[in-house]
Phi, psi and omega in degrees: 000313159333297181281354177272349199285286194324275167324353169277284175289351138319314198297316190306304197309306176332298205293304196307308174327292210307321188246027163285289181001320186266028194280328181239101173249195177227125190234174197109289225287145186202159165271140172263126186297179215192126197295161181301144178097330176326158185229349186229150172217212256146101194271131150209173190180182166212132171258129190253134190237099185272355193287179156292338210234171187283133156276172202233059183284117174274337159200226157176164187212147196205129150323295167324357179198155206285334177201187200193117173234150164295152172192159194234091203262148181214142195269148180207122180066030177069340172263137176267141208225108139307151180214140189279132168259115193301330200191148169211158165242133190272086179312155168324112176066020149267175151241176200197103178267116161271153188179149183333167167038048174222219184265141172189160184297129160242092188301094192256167173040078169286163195274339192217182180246153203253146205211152188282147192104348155305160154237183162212153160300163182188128164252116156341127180232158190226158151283346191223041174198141138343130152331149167203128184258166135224180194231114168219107187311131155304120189223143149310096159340159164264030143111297226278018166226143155353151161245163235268356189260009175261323195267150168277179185242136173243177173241133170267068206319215186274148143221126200250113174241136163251148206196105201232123172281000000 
């Protein structure tokens, strides 16, 4: 009987976890594959902000790559630009979509090379919130972005756009 209490009040803690958790998920998210060798690839996913208040994501981070920055492309004069972000925000009860010719993870110096149907971990990282992890499978691109070795890289102050589906 001792061990059914015990298992029992594991499932509650489980159970209790997942759904402090779920204020924030990330649905979506994939990696775009990239040729062997590639040194920067590309994270997207939407992020769903189920709380009251505006989240703040200041970055992520993965085992899987020596760093990981917001970047923003942006088109200007028919030419495409990355531009780096300190930050965005996930309106309140909103989304906040990363996607080809957008906003995306820009995944640098991955440790292996990644091929599709891998996954990798990536964690969220906020100012005003819990870490948040997901699993995001290594996929073959449609074609419809540019590849980063084409685009320039700018550096950026903060910037904040809400970007609502």
């Amino acid at each position: 009987m001792k061990v059914a209490n015990k298992l029992l009040g594991i499932i509650f803690l489980v159970s209790a976890s997942a759904v402090s958790a779920s204020d924030v998920e990330i649905e979506g998210a994939w990696v775009r594959e990239a040729p062997p060798g590639m040194q920067m690839l590309a994270g997207y996913m939407v992020v769903e902000n189920k709380t009251g208040k505006d989240l703040v994501m200041t970055g992520a981070e993965s085992s899987a790559f020596g760093s990981i920055e917001l970047h923003h492309t942006m088109i200007k004069d028919g030419m495409a630009s990355m531009v780096q972000q300190k930050s965005v925000t996930i309106p309140a009860h909103g989304k906040f979509t990363f996607e080809p010719k957008g906003y995306h993870l820009m995944l640098m110096k991955p440790v292996k090379d990644l091929h599709q149907g891998d996954k990798v971990k990536i964690t969220l990282q906020f100012s005003n919130h819990k870490n948040v992890a997901g699993s995001f499978p290594v996929r073959q691109g449609d074609g419809s972005m540019m590849h980063h070795h084409e685009m320039n890289h700018k550096e950026m102050g903060e910037h904040h756009m809400d970007h609502h589906n």
